[in-house]
C-alpha positions in Angstrom: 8.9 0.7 -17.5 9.4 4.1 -19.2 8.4 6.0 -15.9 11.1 3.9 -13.6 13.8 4.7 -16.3 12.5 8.4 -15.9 13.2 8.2 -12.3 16.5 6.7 -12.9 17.4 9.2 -14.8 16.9 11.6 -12.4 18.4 10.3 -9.5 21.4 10.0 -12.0 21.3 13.3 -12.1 21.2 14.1 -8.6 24.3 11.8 -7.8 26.3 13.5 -11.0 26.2 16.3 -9.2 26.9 15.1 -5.8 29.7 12.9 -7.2 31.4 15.6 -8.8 31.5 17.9 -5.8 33.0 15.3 -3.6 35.8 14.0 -6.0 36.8 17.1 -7.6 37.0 19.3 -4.8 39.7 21.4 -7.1 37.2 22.3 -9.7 35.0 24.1 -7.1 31.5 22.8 -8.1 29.9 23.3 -4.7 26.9 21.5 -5.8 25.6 20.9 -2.2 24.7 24.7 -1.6 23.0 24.9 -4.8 19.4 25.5 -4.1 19.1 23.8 -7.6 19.9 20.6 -5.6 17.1 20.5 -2.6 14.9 21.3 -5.7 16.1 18.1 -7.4 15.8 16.0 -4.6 12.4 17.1 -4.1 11.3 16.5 -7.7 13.1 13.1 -7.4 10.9 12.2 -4.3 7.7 13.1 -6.0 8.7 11.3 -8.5 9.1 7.8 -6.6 5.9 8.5 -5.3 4.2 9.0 -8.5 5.5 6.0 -9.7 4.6 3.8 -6.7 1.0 4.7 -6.7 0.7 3.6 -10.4 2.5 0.6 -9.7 1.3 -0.6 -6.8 -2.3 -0.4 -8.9 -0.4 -2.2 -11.5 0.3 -4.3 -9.3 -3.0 -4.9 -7.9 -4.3 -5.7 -11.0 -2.2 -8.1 -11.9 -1.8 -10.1 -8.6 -4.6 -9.4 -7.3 -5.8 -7.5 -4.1 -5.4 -9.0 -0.6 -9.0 -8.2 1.5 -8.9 -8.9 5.1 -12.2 -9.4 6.9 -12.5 -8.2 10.5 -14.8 -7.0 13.1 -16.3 -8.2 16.2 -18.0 -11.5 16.7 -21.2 -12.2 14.9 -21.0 -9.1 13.1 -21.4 -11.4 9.9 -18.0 -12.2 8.5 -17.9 -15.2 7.6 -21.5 -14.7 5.7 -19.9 -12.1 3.8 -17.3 -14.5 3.4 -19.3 -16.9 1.9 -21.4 -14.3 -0.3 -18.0 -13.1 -2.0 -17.0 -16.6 -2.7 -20.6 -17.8 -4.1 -20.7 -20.5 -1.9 -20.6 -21.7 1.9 -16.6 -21.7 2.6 -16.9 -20.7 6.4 -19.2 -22.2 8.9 -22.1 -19.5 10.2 -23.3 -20.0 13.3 -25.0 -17.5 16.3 -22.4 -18.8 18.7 -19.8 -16.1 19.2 -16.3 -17.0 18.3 -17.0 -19.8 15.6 -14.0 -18.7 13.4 -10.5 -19.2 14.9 -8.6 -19.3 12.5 -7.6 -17.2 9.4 -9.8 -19.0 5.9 -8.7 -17.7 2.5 -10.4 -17.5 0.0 -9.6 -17.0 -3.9 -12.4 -14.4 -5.8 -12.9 -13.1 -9.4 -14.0 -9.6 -9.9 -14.8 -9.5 -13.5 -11.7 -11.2 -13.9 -9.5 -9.9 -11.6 -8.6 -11.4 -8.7 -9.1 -11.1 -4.9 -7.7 -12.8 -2.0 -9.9 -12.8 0.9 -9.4 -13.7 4.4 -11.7 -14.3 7.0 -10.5 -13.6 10.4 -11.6 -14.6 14.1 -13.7 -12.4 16.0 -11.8 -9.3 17.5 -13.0 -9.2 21.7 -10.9 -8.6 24.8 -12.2 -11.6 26.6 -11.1 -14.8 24.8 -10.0 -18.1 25.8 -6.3 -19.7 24.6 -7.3 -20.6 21.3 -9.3 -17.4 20.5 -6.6 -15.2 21.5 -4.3 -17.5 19.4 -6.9 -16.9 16.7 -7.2 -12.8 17.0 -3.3 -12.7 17.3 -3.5 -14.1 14.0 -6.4 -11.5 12.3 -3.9 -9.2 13.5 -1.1 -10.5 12.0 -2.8 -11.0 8.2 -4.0 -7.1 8.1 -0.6 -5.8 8.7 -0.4 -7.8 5.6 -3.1 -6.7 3.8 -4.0 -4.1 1.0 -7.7 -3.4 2.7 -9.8 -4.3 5.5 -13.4 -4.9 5.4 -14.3 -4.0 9.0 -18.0 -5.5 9.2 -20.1 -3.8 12.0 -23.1 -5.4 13.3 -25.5 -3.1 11.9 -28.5 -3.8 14.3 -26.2 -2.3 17.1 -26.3 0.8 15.9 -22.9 1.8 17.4 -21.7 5.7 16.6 -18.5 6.7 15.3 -16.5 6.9 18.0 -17.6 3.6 19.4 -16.0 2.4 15.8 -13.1 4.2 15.9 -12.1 2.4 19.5 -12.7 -0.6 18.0 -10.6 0.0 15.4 -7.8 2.1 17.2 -5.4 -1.0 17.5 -5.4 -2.3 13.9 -3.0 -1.4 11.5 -2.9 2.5 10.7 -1.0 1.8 7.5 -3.3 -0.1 5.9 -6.9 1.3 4.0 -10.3 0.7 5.5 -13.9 0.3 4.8 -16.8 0.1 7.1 -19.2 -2.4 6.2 -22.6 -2.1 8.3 -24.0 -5.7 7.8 -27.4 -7.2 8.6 -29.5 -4.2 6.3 -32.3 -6.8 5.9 -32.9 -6.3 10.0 -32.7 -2.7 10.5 -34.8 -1.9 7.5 -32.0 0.4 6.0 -31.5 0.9 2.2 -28.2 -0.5 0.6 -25.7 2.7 -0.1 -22.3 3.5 -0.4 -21.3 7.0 1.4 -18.0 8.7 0.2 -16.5 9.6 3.6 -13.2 8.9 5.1 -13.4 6.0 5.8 -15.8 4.9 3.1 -18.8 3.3 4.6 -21.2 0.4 2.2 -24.6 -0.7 4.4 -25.8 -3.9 2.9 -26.9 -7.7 4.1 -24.8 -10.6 3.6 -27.5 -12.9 4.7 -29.5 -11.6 1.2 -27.0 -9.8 -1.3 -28.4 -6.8 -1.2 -26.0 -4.1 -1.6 -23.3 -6.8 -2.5 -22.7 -5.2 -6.3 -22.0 -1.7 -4.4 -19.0 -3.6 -2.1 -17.7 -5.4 -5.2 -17.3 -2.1 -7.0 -16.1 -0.5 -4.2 -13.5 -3.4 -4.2 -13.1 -3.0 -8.3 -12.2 0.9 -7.4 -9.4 0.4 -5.0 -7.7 -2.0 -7.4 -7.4 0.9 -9.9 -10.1 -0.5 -12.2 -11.4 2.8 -13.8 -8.9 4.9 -15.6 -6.3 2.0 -15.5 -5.2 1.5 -18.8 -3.1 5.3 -19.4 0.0 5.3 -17.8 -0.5 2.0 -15.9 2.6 -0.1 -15.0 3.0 -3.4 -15.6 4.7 -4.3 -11.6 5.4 -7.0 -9.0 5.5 -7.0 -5.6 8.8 -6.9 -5.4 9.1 -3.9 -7.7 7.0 -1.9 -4.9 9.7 -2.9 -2.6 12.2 -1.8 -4.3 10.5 1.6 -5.6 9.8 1.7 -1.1 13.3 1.3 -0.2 14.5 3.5 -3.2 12.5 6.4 -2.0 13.3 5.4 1.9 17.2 6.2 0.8 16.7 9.2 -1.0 14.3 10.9 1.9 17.4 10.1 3.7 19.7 11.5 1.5 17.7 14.5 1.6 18.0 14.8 5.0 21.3 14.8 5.7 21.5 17.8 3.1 19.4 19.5 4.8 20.9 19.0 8.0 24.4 18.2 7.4 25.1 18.9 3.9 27.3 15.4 4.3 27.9 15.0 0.8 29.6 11.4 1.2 26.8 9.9 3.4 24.1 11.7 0.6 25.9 10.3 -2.1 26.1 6.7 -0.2 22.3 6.8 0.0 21.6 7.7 -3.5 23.9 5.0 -4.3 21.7 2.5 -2.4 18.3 4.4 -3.8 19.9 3.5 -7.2 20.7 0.1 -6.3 17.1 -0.2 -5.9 16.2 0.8 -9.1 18.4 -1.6 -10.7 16.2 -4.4 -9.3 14.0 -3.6 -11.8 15.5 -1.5 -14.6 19.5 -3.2 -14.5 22.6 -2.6 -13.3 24.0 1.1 -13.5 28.1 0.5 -12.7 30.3 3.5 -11.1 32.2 3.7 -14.6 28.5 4.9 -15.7 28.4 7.7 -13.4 32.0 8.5 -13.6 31.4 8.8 -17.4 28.3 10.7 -17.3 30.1 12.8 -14.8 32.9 13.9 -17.6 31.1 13.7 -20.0 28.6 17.0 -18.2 31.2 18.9 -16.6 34.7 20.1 -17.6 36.7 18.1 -15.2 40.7 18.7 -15.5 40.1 21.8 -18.3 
């Protein structure tokens, strides 16, 4: 991608200058007090995260979007489930705790796809194989890219009741609060645009269904996705993550320690990173760049 080469660019750049400080000490090119370089840095970091944000909706859209379905028993998530999918792939039942394992389930959003899971009731007071089973929800939204938290909507619980519930699930990853069972509280199917976002519909009847499918079309990166989209993989977002977890490093210890040596070692890495997805950039690249800039030995 044109954008990663951009970064790359930069962050050659950045370690030039570095470089050049550290192995021609004689020339006096004190690059580390420049204020020139924090500035660098800083644009370089912005830029990573620029760049991981369009491809990690890249890479939604072309892998698809992991959804994990959680909530409390008999909240109704194995109906919504089995509305998503268009047919009956989990077992609905009143009897709390029916779902004890994790069921996945392969969607099409106007053509793009979804991987849903369906998870086991979230209680404190479980027997062995229920706990085995919520040990397991757990474990498949840390791996998620968004979880459907489905509250029982005939509870009528307020936020903060919510927000307990949901204290111990994983902070990283993007919620939505779906308030299920509409069709028994007499409540009109809506969307509201709060933090988190919040879509009341029914399962049992569809209503409100083509509001949770566009809210699901939306985190993918469907509208606006075709300018400056990139084409990525998974395993370009972990690169471009452990590219920009090097360089916040680097930063830091020029901010702290000016330690040009362990800077340039993590720039080095951050590059490394890079060329898991652009190529291999050698030390004879730098080293030329580096002479090619500066008047080294004049």
């Amino acid at each position: 991608s044109t954008a990663v080469h951009t970064l790359t660019e930069a962050l050659t750049e950045t370690r030039m200058h570095v470089e050049a400080a550290i192995d021609f000490p004689e020339e006096e090119i004190d690059f580390l007090a420049d204020e020139a370089l924090h500035a660098r840095l800083a644009r370089t970091l912005e830029l990573c995260a620029e760049i991981t944000a369009t491809a990690r909706q890249g890479a939604l859209l072309r892998e698809g979007m992991t959804v994990v379905i959680a909530g409390r028993p008999n909240a109704g998530k194995s109906s919504l489930l089995n509305r998503l999918a268009g047919y009956d792939a989990a077992i609905v039942t009143d009897i709390p705790g029916t779902t004890r394992d994790v069921l996945r389930e392969r969607i099409n959003i106007d053509g793009m796809p979804v991987h849903v899971a369906d998870t086991a009731g979230l209680r404190d007071e479980a027997d062995i194989v229920e706990a085995e089973g919520i040990r397991r929800a757990h474990q498949e939204m840390t791996r998620a890219d968004r979880i459907l938290y489905v509250i029982d909507a005939t509870r009528r619980p307020d936020d903060a009741t919510i927000h307990a519930e949901t204290a111990s699930l994983p902070a990283s990853v993007p919620i939505t609060w779906i308030y299920n069972k509409i069709d028994l509280t007499g409540a009109d199917a809506r969307i509201e645009d709060s933090q988190p976002p919040r879509i009341h519909l029914s399962a049992a009847t569809g209503a409100g269904m083509d509001l949770l499918t566009s809210h699901l079309k939306q985190c993918m990166g469907y509208h606006g996705a075709e300018a400056g989209m990139i084409s990525a993989r998974r395993r370009h977002l972990d690169a471009l993550a452990r590219a920009k977890a090097h360089i916040e490093e680097a930063e830091r210890q020029l901010r702290e320690r000016r330690a040009g040596e362990l800077m340039a070692e993590e720039l080095r890495q951050a590059q490394q990173c890079l060329a898991e997805i652009t190529g291999e950039f050698t030390p004879d690249d730098l080293l030329g760049r580096i002479f090619s800039t500066f008047c080294i030995g004049k």
